[in-house]
C-alpha positions as CSV (number, residue, x, y, z in Angstrom):
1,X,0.0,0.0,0.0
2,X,1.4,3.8,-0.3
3,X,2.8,5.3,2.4
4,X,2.0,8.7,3.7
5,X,3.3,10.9,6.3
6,X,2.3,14.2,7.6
7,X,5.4,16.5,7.2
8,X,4.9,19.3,4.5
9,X,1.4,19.4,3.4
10,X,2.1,21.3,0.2
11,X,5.3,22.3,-2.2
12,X,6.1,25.8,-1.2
13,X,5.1,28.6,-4.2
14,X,9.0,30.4,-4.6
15,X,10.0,26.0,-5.2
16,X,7.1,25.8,-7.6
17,X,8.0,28.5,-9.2
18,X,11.5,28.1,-9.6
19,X,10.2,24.6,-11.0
20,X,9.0,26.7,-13.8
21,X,12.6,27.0,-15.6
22,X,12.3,23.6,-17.3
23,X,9.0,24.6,-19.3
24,X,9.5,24.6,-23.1
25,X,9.8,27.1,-25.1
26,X,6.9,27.7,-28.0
27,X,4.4,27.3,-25.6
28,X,1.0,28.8,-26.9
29,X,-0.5,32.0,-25.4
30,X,-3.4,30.0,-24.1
31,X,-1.0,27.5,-22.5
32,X,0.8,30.6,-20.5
33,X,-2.5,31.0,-18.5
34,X,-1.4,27.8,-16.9
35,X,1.5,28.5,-15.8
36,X,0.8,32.2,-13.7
37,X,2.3,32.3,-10.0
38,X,-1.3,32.1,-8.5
39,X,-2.1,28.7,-11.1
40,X,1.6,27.4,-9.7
41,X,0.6,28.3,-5.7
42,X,-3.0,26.7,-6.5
43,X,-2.4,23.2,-7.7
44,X,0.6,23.3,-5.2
45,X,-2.4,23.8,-2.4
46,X,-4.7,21.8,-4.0
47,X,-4.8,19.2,-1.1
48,X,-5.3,21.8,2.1
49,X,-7.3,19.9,4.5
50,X,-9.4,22.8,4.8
51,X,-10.4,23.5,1.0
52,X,-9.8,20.3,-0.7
53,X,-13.9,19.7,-0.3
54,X,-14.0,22.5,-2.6
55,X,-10.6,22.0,-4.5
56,X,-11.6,18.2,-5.9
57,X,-14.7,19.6,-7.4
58,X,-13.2,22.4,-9.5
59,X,-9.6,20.8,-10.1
60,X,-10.8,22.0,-13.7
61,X,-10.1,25.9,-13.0
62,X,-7.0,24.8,-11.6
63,X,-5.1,22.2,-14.5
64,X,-5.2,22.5,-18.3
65,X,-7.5,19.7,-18.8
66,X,-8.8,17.5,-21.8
67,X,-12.2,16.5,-22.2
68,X,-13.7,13.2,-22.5
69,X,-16.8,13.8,-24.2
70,X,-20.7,12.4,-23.4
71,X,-22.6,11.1,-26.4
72,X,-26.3,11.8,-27.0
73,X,-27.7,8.3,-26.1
74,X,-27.8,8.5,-22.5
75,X,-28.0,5.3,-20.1
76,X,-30.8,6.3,-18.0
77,X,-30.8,4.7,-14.4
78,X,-33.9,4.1,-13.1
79,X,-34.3,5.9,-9.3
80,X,-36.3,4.4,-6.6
81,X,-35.0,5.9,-3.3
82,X,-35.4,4.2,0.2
83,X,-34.7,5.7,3.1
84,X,-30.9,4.4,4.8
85,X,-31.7,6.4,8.2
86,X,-31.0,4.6,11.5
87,X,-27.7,3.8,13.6
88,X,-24.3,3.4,12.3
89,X,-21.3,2.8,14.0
90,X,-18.0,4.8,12.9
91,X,-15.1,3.5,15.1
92,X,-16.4,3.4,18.5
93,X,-18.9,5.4,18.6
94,X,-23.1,5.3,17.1
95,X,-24.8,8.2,15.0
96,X,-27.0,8.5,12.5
97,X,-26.6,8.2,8.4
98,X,-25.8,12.2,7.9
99,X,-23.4,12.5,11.1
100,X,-21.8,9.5,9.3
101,X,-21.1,10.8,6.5
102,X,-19.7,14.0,7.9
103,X,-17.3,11.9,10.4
104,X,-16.4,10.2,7.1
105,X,-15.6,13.5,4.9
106,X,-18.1,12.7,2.5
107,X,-19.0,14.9,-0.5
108,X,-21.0,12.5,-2.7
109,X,-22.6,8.9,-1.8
110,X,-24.4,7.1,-4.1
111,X,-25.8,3.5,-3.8
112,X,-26.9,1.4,-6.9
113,X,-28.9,-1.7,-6.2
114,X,-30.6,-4.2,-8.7
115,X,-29.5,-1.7,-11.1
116,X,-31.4,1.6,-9.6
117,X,-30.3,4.3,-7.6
118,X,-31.7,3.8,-4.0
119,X,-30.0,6.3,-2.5
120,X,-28.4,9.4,-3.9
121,X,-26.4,12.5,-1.7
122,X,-24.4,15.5,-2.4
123,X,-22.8,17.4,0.5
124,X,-20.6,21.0,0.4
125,X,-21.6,22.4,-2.6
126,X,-21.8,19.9,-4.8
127,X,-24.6,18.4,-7.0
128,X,-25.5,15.8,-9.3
129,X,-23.9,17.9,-12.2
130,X,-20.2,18.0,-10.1
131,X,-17.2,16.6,-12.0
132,X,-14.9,14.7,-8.8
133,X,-11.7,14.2,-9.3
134,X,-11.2,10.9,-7.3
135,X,-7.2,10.2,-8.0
136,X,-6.2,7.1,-8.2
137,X,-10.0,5.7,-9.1
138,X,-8.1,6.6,-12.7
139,X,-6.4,3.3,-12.6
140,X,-9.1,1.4,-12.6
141,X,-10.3,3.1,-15.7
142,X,-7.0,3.2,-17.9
143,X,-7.1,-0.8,-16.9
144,X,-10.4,-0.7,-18.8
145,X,-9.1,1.2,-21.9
146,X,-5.8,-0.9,-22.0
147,X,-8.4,-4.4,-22.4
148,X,-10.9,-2.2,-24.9
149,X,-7.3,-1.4,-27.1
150,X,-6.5,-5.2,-26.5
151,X,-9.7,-6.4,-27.7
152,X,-9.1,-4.0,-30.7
153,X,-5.8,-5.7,-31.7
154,X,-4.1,-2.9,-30.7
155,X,-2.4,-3.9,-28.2
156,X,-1.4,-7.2,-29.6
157,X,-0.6,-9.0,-25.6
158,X,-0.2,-8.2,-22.0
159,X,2.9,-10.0,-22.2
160,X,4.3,-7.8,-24.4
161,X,7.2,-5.3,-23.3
162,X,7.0,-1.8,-22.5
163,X,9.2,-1.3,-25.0
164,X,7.3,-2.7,-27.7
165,X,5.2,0.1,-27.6
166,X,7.9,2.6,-25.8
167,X,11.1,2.0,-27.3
168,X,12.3,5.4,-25.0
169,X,12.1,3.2,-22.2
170,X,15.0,1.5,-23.3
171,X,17.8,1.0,-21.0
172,X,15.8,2.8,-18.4
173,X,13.7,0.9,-15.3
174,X,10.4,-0.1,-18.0
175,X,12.9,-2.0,-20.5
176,X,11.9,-5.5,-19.6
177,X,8.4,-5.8,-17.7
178,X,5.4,-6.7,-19.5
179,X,2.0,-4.8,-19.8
180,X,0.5,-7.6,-17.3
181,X,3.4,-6.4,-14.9
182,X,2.2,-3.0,-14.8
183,X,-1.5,-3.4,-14.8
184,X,-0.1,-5.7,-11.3
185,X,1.7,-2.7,-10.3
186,X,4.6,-5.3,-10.3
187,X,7.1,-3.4,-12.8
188,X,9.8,-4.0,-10.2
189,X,10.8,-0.4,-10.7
190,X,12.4,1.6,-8.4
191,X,9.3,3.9,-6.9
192,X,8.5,5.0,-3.7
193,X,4.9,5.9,-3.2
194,X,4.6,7.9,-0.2
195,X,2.4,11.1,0.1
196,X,4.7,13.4,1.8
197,X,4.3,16.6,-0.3
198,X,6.4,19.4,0.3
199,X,9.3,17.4,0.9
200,X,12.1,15.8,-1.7
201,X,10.8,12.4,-1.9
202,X,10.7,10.8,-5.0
203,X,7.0,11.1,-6.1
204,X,6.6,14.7,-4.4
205,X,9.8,15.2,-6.9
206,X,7.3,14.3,-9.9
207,X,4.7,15.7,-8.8
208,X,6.1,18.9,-8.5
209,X,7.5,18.9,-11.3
210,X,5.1,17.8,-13.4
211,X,1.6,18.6,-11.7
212,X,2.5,21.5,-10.2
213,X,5.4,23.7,-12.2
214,X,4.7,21.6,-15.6
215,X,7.9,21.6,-16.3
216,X,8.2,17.7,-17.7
217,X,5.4,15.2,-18.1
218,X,5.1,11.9,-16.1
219,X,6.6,9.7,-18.7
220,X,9.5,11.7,-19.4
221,X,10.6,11.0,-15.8
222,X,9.9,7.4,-16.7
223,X,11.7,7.6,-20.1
224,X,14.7,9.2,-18.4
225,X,15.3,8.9,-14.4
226,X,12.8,5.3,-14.0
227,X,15.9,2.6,-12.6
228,X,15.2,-1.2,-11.9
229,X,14.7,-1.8,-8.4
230,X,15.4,-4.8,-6.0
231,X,12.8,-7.0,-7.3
232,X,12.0,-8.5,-10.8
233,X,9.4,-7.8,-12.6
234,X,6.3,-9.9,-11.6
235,X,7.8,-10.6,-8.2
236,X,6.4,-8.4,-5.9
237,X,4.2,-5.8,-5.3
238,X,4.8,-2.0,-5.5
239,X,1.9,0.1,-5.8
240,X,3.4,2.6,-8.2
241,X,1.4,6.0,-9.8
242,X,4.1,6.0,-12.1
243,X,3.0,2.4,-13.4
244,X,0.0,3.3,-14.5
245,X,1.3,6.9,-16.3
246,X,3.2,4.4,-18.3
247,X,0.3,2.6,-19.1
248,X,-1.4,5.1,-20.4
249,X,1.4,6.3,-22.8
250,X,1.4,2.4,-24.2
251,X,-2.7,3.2,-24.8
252,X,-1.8,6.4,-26.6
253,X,1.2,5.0,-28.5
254,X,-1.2,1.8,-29.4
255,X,-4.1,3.6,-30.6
256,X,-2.7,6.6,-32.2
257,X,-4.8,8.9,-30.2
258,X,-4.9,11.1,-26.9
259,X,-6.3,9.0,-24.2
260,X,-9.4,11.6,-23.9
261,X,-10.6,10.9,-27.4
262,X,-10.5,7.0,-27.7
263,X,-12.1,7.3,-24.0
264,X,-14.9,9.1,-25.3
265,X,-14.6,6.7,-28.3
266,X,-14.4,3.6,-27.2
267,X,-15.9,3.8,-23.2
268,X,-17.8,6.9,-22.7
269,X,-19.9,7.5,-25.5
270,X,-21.2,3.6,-26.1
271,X,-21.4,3.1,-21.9
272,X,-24.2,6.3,-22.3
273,X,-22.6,8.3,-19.7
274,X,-24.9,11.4,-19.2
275,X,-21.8,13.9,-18.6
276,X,-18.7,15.1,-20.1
277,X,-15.9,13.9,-18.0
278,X,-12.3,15.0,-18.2
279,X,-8.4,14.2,-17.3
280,X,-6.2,17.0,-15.7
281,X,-2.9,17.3,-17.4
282,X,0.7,17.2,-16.7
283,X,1.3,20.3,-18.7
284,X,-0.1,22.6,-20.9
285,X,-2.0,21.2,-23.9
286,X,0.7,22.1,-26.3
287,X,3.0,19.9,-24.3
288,X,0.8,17.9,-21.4
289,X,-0.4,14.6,-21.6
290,X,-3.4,13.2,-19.3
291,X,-2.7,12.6,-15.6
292,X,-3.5,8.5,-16.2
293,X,-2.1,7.7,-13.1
294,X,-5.0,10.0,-10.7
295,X,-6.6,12.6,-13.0
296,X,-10.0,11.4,-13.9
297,X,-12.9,13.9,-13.1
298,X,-16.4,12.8,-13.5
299,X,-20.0,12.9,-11.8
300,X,-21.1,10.2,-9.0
301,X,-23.5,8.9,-11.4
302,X,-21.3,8.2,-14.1
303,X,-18.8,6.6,-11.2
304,X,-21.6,4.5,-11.0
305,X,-22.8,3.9,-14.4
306,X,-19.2,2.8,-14.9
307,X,-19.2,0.0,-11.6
308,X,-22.6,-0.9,-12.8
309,X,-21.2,-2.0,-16.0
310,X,-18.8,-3.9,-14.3
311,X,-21.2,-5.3,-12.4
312,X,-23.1,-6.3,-15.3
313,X,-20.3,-8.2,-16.9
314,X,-19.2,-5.4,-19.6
315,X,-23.0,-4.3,-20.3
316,X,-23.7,-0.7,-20.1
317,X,-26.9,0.8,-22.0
318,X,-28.0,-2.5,-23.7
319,X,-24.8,-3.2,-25.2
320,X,-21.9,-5.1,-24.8
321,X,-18.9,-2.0,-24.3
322,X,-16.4,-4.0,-22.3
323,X,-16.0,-8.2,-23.1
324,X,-17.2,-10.3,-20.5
325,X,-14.1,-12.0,-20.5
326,X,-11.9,-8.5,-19.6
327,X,-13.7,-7.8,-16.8
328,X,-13.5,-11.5,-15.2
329,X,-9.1,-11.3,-16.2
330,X,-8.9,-7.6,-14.5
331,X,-11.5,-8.1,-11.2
332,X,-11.2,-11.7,-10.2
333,X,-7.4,-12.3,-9.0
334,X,-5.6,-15.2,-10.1
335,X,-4.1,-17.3,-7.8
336,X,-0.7,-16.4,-5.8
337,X,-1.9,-12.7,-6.2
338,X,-4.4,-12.2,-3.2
339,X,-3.3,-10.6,-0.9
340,X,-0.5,-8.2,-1.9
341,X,1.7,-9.6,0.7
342,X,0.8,-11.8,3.8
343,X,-1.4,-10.5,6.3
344,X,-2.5,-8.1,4.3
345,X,-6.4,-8.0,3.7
346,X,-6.5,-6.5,-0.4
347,X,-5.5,-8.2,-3.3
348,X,-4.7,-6.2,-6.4
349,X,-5.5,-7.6,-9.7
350,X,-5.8,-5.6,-13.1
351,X,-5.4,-1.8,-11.6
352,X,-8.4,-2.9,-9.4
353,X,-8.5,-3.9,-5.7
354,X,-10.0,-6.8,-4.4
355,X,-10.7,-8.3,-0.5
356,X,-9.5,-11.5,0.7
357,X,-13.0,-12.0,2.4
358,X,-15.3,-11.7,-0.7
359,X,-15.5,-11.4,-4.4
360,X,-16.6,-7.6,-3.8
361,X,-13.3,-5.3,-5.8
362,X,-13.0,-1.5,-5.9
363,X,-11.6,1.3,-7.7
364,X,-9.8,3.1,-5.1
365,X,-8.3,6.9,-5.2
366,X,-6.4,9.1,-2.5
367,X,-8.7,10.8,0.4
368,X,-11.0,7.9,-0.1
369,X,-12.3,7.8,-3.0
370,X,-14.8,4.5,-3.8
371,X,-16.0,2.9,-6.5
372,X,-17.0,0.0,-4.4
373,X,-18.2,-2.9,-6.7
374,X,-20.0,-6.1,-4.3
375,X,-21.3,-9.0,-7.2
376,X,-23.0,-11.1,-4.1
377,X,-25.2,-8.3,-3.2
378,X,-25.6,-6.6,-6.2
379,X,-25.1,-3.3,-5.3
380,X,-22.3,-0.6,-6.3
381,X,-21.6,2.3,-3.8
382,X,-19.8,5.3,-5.3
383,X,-18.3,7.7,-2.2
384,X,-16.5,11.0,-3.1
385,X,-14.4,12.3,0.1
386,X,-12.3,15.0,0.8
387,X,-10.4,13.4,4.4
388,X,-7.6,15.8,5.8
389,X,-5.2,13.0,5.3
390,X,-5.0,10.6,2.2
391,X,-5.0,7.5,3.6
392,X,-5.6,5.9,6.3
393,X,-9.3,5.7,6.9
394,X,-10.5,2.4,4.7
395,X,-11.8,0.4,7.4
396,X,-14.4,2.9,8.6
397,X,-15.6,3.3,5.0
398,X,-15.8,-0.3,4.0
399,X,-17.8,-0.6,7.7
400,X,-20.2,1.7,6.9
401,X,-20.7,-0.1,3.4
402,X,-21.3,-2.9,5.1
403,X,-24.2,-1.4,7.1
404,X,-25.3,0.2,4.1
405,X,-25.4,-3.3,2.5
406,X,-27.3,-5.0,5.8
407,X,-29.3,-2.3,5.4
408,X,-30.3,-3.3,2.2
409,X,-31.2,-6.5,2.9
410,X,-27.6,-7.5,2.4
């Protein structure tokens, strides 16, 4: 699992700024907008405990972004609301479903059974029409787009190298694991995932460089500092942000196309999704690329309509978008690879989670983000947060799923 610790909360703005000297040159007068002092100081703020309610639903004033565009056929999900009031226990201690949700930091629930929404709330501003970004819930969905561009022949294998698709990799820590190997988040690369912003650890280094000051994209650090770690490829796990940013420079390397467009193409417009959606970027439009590791921004409801088509085997809107047979390889985790290490309680299969005490799997992102996806009950819960601290805090959320679901008739 990623580490976090509490020292630094954000990059300072004279770093961020001096970050800024890397940029290239011919960027376009639009892209300069970007790159202002007060844009710099904002995104490096972005996760102040005491904003980042307000921050995660407007990350889109805040980063060059790409859009993933709706269609006009709509998948329209039937509501029949019951009430979930009554007694839940958080921790130690009993309240009630709204002092719940405010002990949990909770900007969006919504809860999909037998295919309708039964229960549907926003909190702080938001509404049914907010975009969320929900970080690392973005793996889950480049997973998806990697099978989709697999089942399109173009990506020929999983087990096909990096560098197949990468040849920049070469000689760096990505020349020699497999797409499997990163979808695993087993590229035995050197990567330290720990959420310590503000300081000079190894992913704050990216991420202020690249999020932040735009001054080099995700897979340029890959194509150019990545080194092998300890461990070869396949052998152990590492979750890794940087993984899944290689991922999604395979997709757009495969496909020919920015990973908004064959989205929308391939995933967002068949599936009937009722909103536009969109990616931040690492940069500038002239020069960015999507943020595939944790940049996804979409409504609750389209969060949902996507873990209802995984719960439906691949069907979304009457159709078939993603095969049967891809969502069975990236949910259900082959054996040897539950749980990530011993005594741990989550497996990790295709860019998805899974529990060692059920067939339920989740999409997962930083400050606890859920797409929580539970076959035996048939029921998807979507829960946008905003928790002072990015992780920590699963086990209280998965409880009070779990009352949800009793609740239900679970």
């Amino acid at each position: 699992m990623p580490k976090f610790t509490s020292a630094g909360r954000a990059c300072s703005l004279a770093m961020a700024i001096a970050l800024t000297g890397a940029l290239p040159q011919a960027l376009a007068q639009d892209d300069s907008r970007w790159l202002t002092p007060t844009m710099i100081n904002a995104r490096a703020h972005m996760f102040d405990a005491n904003l980042n309610y307000l921050t995660f639903q407007h990350m889109d004033q805040m980063f060059a972004t790409r859009a993933v565009a709706a269609g006009g056929e709509v998948w329209q999900l039937p509501s029949e609301l019951v009430s979930l009031e009554g007694d839940y226990t958080i921790g130690d201690k009993t309240m009630s479903l709204a002092d719940a949700l405010e002990a949990t930091s909770t900007n969006a629930l919504v809860v999909v059974k037998g295919g309708k929404i039964v229960h549907e709330t926003y909190r702080n501003g938001s509404d049914a029409s907010t975009r969320f970004l929900t970080f690392s819930v973005a793996k889950s969905y480049v997973s998806t787009l990697i099978g989709l561009a697999l089942a399109d022949g173009a990506i020929k294998s999983l087990d096909d190298k990096v560098t197949n698709y990468l040849p920049e990799m070469k000689d760096t820590g990505y020349d020699g694991p497999t797409i499997r190997d990163l979808l695993r988040m087993r590229s035995g690369v050197d990567w330290l995932e720990v959420y310590e912003f503000g300081s000079d650890t190894q992913l704050t280094q990216v991420h202020d460089n690249s999020l932040v000051a735009y001054s080099y994209r995700w897979c340029d650090y890959a194509a150019n500092e990545s080194k092998k770690g300890p461990n070869a490829p396949d052998a152990v796990f590492n979750y890794a942000t940087l993984d899944t940013s290689v991922l999604g420079c395979i997709l757009e390397r495969a496909v020919g196309k920015t990973g908004a467009e064959y989205m929308s193409e391939k995933l967002w417009k068949p599936a009937g999704m009722e909103s536009d959606a969109y990616w931040i970027m690492d940069g500038p439009d002239a020069v960015g690329r999507e943020f595939f590791g944790a940049g996804f921004a979409a409504t609750a409801r389209d969060h949902a309509r996507f873990g209802l088509m995984f719960l439906n085997g691949g069907k979304a809107n009457g159709k078939q978008v993603v095969p049967a047979d891809w969502v069975k390889e990236a949910t259900v985790p082959d054996e040897g690879y539950e749980p990530i290490a011993p005594g741990e309680t989550l497996g990790y299969q295709y860019q998805w989670w899974t529990f060692t005490d059920s067939d339920a799997y989740a999409a997962l992102g930083l400050h606890h983000q859920y797409i929580y996806i539970d076959p035996a009950h048939d029921m998807v819960i979507v829960k946008i947060t905003h928790t002072a601290e990015p992780v920590g805090r699963d086990e209280e959320n998965l409880a009070l799923f779990a009352q949800i679901v009793q609740r239900l008739g679970g």
